[in-house]
DSSP file (Angstrom, degrees, kcal/mol; ACC not computed):
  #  RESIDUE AA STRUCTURE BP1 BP2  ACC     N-H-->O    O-->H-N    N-H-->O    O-->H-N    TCO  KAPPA ALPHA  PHI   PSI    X-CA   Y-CA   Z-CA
    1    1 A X              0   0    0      0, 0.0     3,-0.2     0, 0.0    74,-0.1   0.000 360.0 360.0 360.0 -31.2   47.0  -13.5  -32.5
    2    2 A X        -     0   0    0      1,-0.2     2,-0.7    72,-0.2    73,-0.1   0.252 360.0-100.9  15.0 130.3   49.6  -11.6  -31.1
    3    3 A X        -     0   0    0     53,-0.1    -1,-0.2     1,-0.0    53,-0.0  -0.734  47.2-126.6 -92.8 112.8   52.1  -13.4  -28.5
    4    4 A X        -     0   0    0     -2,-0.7     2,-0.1    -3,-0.2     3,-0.1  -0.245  27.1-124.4 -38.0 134.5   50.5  -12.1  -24.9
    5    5 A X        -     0   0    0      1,-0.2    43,-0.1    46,-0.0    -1,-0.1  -0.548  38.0 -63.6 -95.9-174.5   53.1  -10.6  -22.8
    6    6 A X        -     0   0    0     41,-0.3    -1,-0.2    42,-0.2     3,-0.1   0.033  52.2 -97.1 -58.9 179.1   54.1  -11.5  -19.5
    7    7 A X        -     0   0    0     -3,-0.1     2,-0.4     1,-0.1     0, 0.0   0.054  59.2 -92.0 -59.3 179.0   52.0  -11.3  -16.5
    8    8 A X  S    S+     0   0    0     -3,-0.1     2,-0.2     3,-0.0    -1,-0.1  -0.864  71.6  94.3 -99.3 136.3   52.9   -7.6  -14.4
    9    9 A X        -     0   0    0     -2,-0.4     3,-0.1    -3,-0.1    -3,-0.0  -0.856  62.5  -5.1 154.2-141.0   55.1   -7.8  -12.2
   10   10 A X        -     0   0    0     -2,-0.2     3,-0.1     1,-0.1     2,-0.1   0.063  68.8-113.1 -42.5 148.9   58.3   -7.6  -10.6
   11   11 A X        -     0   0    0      1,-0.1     2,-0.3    -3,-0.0    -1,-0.1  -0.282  43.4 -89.9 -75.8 175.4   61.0   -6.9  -13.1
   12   12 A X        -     0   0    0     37,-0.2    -1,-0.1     1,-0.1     5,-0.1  -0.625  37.5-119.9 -90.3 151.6   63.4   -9.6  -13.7
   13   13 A X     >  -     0   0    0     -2,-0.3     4,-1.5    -3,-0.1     5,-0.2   0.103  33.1 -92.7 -53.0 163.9   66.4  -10.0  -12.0
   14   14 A X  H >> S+     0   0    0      2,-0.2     3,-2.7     1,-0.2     4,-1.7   0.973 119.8  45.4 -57.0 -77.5   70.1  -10.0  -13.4
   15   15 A X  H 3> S+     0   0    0      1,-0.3     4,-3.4     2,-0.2    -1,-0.2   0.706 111.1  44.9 -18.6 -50.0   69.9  -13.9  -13.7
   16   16 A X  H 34 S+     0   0    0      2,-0.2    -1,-0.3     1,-0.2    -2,-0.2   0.448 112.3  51.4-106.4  -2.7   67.1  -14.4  -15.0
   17   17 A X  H XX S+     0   0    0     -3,-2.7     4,-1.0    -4,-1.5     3,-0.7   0.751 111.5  55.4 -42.9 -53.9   67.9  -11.4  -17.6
   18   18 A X  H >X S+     0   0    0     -4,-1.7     3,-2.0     1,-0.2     4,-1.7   0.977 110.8  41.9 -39.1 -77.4   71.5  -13.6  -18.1
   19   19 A X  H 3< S+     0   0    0     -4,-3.4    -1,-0.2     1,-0.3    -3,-0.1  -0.016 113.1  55.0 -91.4  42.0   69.7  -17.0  -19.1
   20   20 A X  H <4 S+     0   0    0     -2,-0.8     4,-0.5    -3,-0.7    -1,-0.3   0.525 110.9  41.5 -70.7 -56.1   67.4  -15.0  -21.1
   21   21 A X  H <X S+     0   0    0     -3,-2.0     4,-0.7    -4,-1.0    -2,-0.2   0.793 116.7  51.3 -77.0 -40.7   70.3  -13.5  -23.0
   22   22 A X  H  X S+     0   0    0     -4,-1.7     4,-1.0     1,-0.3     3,-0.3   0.886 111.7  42.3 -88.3 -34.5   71.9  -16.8  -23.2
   23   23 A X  H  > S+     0   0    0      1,-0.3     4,-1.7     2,-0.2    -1,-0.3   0.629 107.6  62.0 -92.2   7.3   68.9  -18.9  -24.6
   24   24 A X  H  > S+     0   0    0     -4,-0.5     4,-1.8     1,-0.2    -1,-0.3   0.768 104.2  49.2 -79.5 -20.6   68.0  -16.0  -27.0
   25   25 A X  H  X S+     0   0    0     -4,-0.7     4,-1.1    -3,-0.3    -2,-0.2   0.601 107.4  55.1 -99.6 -12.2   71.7  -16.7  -28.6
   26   26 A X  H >X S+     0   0    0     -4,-1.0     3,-1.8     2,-0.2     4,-1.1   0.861 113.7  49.3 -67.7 -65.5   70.8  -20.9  -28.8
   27   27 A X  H 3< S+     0   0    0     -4,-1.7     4,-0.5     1,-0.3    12,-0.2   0.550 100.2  50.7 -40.6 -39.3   67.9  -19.6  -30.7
   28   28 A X  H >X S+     0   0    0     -4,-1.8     3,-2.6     2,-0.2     4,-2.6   0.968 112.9  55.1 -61.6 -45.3   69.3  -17.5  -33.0
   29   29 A X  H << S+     0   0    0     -3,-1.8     3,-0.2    -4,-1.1    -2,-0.2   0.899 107.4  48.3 -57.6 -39.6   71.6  -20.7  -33.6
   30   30 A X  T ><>S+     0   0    0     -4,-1.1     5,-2.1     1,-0.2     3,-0.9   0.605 104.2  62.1 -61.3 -14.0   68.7  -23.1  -34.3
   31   31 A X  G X45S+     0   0    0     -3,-2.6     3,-1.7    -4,-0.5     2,-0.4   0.903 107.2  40.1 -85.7 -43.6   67.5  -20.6  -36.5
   32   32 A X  G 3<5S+     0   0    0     -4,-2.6    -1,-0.2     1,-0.3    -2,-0.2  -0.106 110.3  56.6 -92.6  57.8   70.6  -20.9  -38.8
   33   33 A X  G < 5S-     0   0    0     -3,-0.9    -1,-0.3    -2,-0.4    -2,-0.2   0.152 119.8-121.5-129.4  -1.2   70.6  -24.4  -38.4
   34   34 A X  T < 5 +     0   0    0     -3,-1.7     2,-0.6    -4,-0.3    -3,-0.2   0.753  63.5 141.3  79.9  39.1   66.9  -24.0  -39.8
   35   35 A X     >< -     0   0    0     -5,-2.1     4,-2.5     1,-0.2    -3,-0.1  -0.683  27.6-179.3-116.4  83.1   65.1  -25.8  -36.7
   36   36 A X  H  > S+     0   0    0     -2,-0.6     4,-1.1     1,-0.2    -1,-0.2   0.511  70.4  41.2  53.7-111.7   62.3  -23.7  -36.5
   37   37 A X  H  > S+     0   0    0      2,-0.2     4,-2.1     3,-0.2    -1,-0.2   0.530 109.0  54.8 -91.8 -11.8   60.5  -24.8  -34.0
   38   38 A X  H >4 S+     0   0    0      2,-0.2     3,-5.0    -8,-0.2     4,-0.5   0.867 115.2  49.1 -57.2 -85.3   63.5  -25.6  -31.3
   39   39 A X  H 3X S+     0   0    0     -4,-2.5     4,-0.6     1,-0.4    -2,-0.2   0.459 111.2  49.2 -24.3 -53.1   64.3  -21.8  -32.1
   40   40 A X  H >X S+     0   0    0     -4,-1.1     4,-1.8     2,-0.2     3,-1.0   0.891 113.0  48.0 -48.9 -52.5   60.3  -20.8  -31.5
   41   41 A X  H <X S+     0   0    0     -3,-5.0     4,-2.0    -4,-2.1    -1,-0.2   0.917 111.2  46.2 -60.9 -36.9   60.2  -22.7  -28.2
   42   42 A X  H 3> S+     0   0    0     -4,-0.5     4,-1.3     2,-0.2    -1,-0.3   0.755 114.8  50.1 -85.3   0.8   63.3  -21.2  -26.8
   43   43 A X  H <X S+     0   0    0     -3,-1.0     4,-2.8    -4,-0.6    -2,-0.2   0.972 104.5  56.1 -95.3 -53.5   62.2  -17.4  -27.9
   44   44 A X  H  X S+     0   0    0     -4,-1.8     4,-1.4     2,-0.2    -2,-0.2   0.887 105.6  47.9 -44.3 -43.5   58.7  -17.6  -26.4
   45   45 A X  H  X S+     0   0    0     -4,-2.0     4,-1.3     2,-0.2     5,-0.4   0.947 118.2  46.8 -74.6 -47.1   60.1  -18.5  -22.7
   46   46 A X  H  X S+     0   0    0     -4,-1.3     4,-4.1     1,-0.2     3,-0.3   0.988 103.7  63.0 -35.7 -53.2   62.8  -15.1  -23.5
   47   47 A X  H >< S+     0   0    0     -4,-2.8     3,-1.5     2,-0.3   -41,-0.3   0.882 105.5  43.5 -52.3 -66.6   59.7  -13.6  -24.5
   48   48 A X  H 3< S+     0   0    0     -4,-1.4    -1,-0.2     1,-0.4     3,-0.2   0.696 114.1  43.5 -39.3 -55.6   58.4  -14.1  -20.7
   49   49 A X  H 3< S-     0   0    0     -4,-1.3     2,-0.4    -3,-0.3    -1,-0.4   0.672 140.0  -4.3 -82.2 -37.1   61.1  -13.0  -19.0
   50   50 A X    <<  -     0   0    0     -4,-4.1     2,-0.9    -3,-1.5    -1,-0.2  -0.722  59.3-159.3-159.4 106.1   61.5   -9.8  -21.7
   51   51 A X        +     0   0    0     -2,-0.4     2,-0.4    -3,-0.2    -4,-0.1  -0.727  24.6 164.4-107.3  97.1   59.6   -9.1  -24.6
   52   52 A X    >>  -     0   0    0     -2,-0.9     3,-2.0     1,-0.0     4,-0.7  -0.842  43.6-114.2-120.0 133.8   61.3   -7.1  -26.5
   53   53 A X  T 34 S+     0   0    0     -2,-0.4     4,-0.1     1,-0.3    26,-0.1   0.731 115.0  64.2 -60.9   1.7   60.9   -6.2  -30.3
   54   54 A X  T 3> S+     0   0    0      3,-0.1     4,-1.8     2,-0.1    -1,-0.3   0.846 103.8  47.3 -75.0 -36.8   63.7   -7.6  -31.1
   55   55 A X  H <>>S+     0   0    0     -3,-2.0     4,-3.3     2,-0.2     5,-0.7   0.895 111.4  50.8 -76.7 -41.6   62.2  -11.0  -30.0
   56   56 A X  H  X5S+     0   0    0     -4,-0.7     4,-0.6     1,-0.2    23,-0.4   0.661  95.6  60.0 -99.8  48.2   59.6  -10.6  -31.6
   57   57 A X  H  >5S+     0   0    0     -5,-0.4     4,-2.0    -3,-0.3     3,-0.5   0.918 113.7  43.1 -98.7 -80.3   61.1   -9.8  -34.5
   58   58 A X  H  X5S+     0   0    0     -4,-1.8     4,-1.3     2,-0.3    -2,-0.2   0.760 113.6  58.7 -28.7 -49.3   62.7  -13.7  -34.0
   59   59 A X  H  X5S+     0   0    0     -4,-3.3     4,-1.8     1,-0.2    -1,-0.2   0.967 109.5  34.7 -46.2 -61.8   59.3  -14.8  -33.0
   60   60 A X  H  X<S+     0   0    0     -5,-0.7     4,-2.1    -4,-0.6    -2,-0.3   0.954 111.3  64.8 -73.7 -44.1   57.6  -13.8  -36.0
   61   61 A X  H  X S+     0   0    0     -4,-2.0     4,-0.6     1,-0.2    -1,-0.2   0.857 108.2  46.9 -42.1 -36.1   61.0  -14.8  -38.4
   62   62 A X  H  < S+     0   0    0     -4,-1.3    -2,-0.2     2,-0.2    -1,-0.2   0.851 106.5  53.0 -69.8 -51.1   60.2  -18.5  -37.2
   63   63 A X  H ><>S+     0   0    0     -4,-1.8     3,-3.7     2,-0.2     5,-1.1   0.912 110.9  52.7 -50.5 -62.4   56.3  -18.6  -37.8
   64   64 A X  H ><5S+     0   0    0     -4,-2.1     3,-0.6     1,-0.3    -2,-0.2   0.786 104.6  51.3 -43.8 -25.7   57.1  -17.6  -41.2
   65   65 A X  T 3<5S+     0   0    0     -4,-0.6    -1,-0.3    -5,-0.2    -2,-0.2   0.556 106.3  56.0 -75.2 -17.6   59.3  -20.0  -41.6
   66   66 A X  T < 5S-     0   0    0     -3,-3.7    -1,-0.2     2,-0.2    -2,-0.2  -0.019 115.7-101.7-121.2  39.3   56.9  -22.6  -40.5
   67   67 A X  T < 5S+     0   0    0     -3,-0.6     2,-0.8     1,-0.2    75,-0.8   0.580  87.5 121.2  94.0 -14.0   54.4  -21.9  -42.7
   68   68 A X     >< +     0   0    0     -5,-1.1     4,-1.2     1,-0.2    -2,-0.2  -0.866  31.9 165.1-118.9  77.6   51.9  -19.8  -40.1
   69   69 A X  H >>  +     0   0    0     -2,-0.8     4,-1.9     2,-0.2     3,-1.6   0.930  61.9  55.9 -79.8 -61.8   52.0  -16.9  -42.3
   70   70 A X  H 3> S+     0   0    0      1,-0.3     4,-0.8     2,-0.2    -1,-0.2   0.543 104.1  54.4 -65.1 -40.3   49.1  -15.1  -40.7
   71   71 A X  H 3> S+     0   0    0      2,-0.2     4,-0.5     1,-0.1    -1,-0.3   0.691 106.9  49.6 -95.6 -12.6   50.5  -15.2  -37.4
   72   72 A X  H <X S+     0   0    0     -3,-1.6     4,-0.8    -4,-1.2    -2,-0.2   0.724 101.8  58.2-135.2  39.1   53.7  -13.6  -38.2
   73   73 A X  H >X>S+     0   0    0     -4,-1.9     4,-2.6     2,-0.2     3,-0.9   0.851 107.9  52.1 -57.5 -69.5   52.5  -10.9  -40.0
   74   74 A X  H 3<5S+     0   0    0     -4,-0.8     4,-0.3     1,-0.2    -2,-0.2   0.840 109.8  42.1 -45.8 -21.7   50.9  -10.4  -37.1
   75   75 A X  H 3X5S+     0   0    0     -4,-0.5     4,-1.1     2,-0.1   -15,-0.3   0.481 112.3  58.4-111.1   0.5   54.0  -10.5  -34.7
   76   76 A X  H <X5S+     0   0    0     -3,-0.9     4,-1.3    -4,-0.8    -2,-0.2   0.618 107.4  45.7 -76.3 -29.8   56.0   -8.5  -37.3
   77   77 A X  H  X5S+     0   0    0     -4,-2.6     4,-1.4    -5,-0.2     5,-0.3   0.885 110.1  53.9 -70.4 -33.4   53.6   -5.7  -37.1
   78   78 A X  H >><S+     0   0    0     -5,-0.8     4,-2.7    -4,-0.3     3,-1.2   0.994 110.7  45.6 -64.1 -54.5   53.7   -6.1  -33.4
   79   79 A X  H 3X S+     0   0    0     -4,-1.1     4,-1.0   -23,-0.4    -2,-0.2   0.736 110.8  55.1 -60.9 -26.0   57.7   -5.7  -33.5
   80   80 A X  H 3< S+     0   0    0     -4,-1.3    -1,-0.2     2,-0.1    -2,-0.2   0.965 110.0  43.7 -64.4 -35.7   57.5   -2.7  -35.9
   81   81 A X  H XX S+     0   0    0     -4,-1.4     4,-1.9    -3,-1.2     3,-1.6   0.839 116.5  51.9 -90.4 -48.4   55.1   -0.8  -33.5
   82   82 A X  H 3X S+     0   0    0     -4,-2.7     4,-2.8    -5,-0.3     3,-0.5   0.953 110.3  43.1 -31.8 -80.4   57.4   -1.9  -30.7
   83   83 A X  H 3< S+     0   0    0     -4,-1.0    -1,-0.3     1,-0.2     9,-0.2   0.346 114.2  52.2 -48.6  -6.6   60.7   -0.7  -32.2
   84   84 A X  H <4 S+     0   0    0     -3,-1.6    -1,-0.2     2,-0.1    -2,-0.2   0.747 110.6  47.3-109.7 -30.1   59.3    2.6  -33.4
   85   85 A X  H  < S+     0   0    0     -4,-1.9    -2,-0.2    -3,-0.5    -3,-0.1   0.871 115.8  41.0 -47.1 -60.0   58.0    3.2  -30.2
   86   86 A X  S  < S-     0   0    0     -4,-2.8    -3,-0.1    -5,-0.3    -1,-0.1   0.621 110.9-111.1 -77.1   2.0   61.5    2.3  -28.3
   87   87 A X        +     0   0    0     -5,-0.4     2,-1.6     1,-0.1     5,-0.1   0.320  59.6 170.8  88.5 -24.6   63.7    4.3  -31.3
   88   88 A X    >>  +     0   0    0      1,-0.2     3,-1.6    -6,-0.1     4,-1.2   0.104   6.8 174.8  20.0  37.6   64.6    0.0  -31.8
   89   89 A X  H >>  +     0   0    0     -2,-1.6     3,-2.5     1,-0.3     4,-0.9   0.892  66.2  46.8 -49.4 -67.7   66.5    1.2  -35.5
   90   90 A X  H 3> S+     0   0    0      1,-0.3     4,-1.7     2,-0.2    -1,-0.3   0.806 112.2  45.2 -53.4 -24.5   68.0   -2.2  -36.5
   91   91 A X  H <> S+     0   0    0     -3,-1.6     4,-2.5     2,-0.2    -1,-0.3   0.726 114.2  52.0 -98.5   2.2   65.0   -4.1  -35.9
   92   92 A X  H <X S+     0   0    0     -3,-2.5     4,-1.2    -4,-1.2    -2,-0.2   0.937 115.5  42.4 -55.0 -88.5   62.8   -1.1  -38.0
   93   93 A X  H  X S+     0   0    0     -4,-0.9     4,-0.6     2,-0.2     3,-0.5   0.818 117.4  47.4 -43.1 -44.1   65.1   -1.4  -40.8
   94   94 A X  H  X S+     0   0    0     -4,-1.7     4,-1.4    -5,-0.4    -2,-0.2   0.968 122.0  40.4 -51.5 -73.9   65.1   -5.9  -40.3
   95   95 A X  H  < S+     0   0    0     -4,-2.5     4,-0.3     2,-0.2    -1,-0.2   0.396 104.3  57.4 -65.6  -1.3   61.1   -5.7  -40.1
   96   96 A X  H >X>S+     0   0    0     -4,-1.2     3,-4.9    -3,-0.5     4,-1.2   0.954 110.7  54.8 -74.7 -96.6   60.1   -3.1  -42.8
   97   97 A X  H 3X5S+     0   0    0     -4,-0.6     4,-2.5     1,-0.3    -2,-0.2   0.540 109.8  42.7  17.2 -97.9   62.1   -5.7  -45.0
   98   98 A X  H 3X5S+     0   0    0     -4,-1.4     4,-3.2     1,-0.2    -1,-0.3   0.596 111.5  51.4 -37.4 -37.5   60.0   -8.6  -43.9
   99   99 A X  H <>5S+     0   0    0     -3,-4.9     4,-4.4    -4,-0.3    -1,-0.2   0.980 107.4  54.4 -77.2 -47.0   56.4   -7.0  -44.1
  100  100 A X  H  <5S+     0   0    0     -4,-1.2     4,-0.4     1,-0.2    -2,-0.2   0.887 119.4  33.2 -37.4 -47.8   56.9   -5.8  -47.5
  101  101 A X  H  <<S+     0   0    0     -4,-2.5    -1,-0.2    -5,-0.5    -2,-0.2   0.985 123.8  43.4 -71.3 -46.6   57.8   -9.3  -48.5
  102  102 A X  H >X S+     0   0    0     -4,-3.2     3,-2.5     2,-0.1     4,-1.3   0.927  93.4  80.9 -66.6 -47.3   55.6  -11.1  -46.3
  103  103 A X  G >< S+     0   0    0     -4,-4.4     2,-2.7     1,-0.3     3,-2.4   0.863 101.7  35.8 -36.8 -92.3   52.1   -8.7  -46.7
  104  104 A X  G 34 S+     0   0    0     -4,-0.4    -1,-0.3     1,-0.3    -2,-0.1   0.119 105.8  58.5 -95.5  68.7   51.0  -10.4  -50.0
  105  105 A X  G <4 S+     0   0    0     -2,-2.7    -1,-0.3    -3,-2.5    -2,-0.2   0.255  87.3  92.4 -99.7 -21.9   51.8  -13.5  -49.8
  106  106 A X  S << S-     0   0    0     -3,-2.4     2,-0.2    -4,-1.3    35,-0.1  -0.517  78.9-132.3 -71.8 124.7   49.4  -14.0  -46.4
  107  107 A X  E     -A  140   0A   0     33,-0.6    33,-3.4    -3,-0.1     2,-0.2  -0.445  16.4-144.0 -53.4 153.6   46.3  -15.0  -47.7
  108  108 A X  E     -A  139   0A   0     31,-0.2     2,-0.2    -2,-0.2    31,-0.2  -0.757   3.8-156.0-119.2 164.9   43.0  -13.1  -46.4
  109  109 A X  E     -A  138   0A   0     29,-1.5    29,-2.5    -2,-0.2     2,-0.3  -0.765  10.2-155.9-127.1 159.8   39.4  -14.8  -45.9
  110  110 A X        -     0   0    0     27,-0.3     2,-0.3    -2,-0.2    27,-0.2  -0.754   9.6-160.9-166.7 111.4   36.2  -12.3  -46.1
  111  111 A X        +     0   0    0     25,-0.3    24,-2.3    -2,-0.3     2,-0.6  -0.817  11.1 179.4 -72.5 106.2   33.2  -13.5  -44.2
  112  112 A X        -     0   0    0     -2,-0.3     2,-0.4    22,-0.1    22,-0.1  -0.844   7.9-173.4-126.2 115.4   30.1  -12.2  -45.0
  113  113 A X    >   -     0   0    0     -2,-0.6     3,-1.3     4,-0.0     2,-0.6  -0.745  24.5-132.7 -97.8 135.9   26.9  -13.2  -43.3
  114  114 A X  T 3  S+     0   0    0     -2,-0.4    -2,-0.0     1,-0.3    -1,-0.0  -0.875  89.3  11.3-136.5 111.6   23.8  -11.8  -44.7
  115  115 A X  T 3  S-     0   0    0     -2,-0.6     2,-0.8     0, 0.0    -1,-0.3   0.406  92.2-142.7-138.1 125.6   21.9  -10.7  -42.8
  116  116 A X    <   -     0   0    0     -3,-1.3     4,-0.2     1,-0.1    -2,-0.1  -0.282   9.9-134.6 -58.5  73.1   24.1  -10.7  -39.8
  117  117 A X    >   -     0   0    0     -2,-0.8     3,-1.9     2,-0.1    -1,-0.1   0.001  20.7-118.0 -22.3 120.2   22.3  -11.5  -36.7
  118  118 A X  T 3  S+     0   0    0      1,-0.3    -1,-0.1     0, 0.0    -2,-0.0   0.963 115.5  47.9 -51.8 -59.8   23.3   -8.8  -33.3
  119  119 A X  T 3  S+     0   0    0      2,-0.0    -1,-0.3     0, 0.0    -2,-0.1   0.496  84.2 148.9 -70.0  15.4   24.9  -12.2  -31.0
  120  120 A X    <   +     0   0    0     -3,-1.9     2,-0.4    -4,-0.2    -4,-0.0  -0.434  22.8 180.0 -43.1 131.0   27.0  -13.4  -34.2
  121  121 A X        -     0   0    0      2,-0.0     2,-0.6     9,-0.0     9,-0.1  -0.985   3.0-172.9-153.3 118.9   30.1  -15.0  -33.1
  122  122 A X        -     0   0    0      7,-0.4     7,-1.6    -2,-0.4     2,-0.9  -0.887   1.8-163.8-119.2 119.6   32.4  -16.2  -35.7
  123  123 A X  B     -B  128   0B   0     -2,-0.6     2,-1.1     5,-0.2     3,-0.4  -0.825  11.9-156.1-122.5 120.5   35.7  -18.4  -35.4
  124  124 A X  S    S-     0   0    0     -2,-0.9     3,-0.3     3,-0.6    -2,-0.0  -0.745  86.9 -22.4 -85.1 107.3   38.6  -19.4  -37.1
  125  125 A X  S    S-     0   0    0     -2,-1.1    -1,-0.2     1,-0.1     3,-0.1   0.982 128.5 -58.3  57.3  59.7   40.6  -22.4  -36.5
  126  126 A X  S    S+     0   0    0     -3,-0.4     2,-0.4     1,-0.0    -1,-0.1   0.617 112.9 122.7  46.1  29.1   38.6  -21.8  -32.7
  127  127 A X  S    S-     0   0    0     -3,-0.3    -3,-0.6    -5,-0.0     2,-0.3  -0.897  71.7-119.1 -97.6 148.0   40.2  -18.2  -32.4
  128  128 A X  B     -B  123   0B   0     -2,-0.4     2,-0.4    -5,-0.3    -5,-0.2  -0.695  22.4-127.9 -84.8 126.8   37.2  -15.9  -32.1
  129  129 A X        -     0   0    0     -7,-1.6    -7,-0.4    -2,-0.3     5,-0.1  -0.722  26.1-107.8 -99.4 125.1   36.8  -13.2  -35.0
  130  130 A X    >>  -     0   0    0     -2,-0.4     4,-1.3     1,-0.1     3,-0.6  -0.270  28.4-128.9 -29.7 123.6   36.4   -9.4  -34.0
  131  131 A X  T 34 S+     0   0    0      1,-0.2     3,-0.2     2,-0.2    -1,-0.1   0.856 111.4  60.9 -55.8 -30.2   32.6   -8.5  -34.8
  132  132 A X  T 34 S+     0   0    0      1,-0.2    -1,-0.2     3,-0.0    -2,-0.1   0.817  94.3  60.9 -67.0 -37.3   34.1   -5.6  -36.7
  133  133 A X  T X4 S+     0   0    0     -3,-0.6     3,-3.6     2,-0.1   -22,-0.2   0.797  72.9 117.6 -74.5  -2.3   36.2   -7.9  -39.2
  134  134 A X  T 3< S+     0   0    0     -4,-1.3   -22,-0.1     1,-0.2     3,-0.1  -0.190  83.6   9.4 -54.4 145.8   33.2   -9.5  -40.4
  135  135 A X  T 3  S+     0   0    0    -24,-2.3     2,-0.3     1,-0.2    -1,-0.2   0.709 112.0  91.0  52.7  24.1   32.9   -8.6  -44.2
  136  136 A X  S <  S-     0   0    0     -3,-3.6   -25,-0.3   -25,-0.1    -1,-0.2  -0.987  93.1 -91.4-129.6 167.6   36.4   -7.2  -44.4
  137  137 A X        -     0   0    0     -2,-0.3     2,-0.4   -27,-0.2   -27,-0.3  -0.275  40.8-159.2 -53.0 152.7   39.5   -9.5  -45.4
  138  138 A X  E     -A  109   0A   0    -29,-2.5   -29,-1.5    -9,-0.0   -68,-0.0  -0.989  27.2-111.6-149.8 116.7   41.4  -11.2  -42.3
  139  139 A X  E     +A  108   0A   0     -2,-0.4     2,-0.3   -31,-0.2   -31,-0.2  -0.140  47.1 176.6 -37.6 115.6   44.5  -12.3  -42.6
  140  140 A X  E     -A  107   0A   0    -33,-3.4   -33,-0.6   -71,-0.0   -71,-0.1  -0.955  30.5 -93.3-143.6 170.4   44.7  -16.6  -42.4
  141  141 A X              0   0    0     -2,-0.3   -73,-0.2     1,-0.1   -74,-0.0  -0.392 360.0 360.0 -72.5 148.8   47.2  -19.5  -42.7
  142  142 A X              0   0    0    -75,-0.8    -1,-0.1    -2,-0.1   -74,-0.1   0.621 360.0 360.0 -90.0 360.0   47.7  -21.2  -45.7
């Protein structure tokens, strides 16, 4: 569930670094103006142009906020591993914060089919389940 990053390839130019920079500061303002989803739209095109765990640190603050719990656990975890990786301190200390609170509220689902056929292919909400989480809990949206 994870937001894909961009495609490889050339790195981005100074512009396109600039209106990067510039619609990552609308967002954060739609985010304290509480819209959400404005905020989501303009951090996923940053996210193209630089994905950095600090967006998705933004990313995943936004899906919580709208309810999609499940996905941003999942894009907080991503920005934790990010930031620990780049040395990222402020956004460690922001997301530590956030998992604690967020981890159990996300409901889990646990599938077990018995007895589990070798081609099993199981989906949720038409995402495709890892053959390995069958029969352990998996994180879903309320």
């Amino acid at each position: 569930m994870a937001l894909a990053t961009a495609t490889a390839g050339a790195a981005p130019g100074e512009a396109e670094l600039a209106a990067a920079r510039q619609l990552f500061s609308d967002a954060v303002r739609d985010e304290d103006a509480g819209r959400w989803g404005d905020a989501l739209d303009k951090l996923r095109r940053v996210a193209k142009v630089k994905l950095t765990s600090g967006v998705r640190y933004h990313i995943a603050l936004c899906e919580e906020h709208q309810g999609r719990l499940a996905w941003a656990l999942d894009d907080f975890t991503a920005a934790q591993s990010q930031a620990q990786t780049d040395g990222a301190r402020d956004v460690l200390r922001l997301v530590s914060k956030q998992l604690a609170d967020l981890g159990p509220r996300v409901p889990r689902l646990t599938i077990r089919v018995t007895p589990q056929p070798p081609d099993l292919v199981v989906k949720i909400d038409d995402v495709v389940l890892a053959p390995g989480a069958v029969g352990t809990p998996v994180p879903v949206d309320p």
